[in-house]
ZANU-279708 format. One record per residue (C-alpha): x, y, z. Coordinates in steps of 0.1 Angstrom, whole numbers, plus 5000, padded with zeros to 4 digits. Layout:
<sites>
XYZ/...
</sites>
This chain:
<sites>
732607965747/729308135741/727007885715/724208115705/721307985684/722107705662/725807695667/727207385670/730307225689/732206925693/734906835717/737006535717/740006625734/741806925750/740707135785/738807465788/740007575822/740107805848/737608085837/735108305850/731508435846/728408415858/726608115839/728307865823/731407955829/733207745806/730507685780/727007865776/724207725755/721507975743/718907955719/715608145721/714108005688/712007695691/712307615656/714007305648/716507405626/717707685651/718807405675/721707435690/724207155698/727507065719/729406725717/731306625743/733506325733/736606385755/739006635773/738506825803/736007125818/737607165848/738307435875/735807705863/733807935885/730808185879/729608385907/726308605911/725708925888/722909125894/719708945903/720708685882/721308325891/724508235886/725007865871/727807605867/730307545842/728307415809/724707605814/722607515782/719007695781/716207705754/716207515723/720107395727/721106985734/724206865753/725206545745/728206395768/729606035756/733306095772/735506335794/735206495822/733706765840/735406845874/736307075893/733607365887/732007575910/728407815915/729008045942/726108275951/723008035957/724107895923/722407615906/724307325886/728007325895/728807105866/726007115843/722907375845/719807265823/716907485822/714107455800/712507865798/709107675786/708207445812/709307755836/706607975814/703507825795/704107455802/705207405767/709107185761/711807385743/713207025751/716007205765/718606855766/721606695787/722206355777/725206105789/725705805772/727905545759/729105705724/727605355705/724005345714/724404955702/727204865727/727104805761/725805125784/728505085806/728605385834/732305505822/731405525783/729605875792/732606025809/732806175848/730806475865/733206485895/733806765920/732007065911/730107255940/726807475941/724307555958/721307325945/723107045923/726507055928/727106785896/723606845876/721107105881/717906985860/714907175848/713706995820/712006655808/714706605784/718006495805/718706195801/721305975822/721705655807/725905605815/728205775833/729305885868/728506165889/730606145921/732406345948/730406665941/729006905966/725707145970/725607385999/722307346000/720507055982/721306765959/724506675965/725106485929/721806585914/719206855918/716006815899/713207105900/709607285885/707107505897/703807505909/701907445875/704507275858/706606945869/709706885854/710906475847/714506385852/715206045835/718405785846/718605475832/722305345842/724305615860/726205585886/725705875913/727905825941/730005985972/728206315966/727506545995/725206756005/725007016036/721206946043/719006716023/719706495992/723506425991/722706215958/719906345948/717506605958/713906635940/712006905951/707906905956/708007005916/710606775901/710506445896/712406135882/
</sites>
């Protein structure tokens, strides 16, 4: 599924399985306009993302299963994510978040991953957000996050895998311009990683 500028999608149930690409292999996010009304959005209430794989193309970093980029939000309350995989020095086996301006100028697209419970009145309870379970990359095998807009606040990352770094979670900026990952009740847990970070790997530019 390729969401392009303000398109807009919501899945409750179902699986989108077992394909191939190079980022966001089940689900890519793109919007290039920073103008509010060409936000583009993805609902994840319930089914499956599972057993997708993208691999490297050209000079290209090849990214997870959901990759959302620019002026996009994906908003997880259920489901699951599992399964996925980033071969090639790829980034964000499950999810892939990059925000293209804090990597340029400095300035937010507020480029958005947020897992929560699906009433923001109830209780936050780690399951309400769904799992992001199994997938393996290199940096990030769950989440790979380049962005001050992801927000954990429920759910459960566990049992993924980076070859690299950040076993569950990977978090990452540049030189001029940090990048803030925030979890509020999340459960990250039995993630593995070959060298450093098996839960969570922030590197000199990305905080949490």
């Amino acid at each position: 599924i390729m969401l392009l500028g303000n398109a807009h999608l919501e899945m409750t149930g179902g699986s989108i399985a077992d394909n191939s690409g190079y980022q966001g292999s089940a689900v890519m996010m793109y919007a290039p306009d920073s103008a509010q009304d060409a936000r583009g959005t993805f609902l994840m209430a319930g089914g499956e993302i599972q057993d997708n794989a993208s691999s490297k193309l050209g000079k290209r970093t090849p990214s997870g299963a959901v990759h959302v980029e620019g002026n996009a939000a994906f908003t997880m309350t259920g489901g699951a994510i599992s399964g996925n995989s980033a071969a090639g020095g790829g980034k964000g086996g499950g999810v892939c978040v990059v925000d293209p301006g804090i990597q340029g100028d400095g300035t937010p697209m507020n480029t958005a991953f947020t897992m929560k419970a699906a009433d923001e009145a109830g209780t936050q309870s780690t399951a309400a957000a769904g799992t992001i379970s199994g997938n393996t990359a290199s940096a990030g095998g769950g989440i790979y996050s380049y962005s001050d807009s992801v927000v954990l606040s429920a759910g459960t990352i566990e049992g993924n895998t980076a070859w690299n770094m950040g076993g569950g979670i990977y978090s990452e900026g540049n030189n001029d311009y940090y990048s803030t990952l925030h979890i509020q009740n999340a459960c990250v847990t039995q993630n593995t990683a070959s060298k450093q970070g098996g839960g969570m790997w922030f590197c000199p530019t990305g905080d949490a």
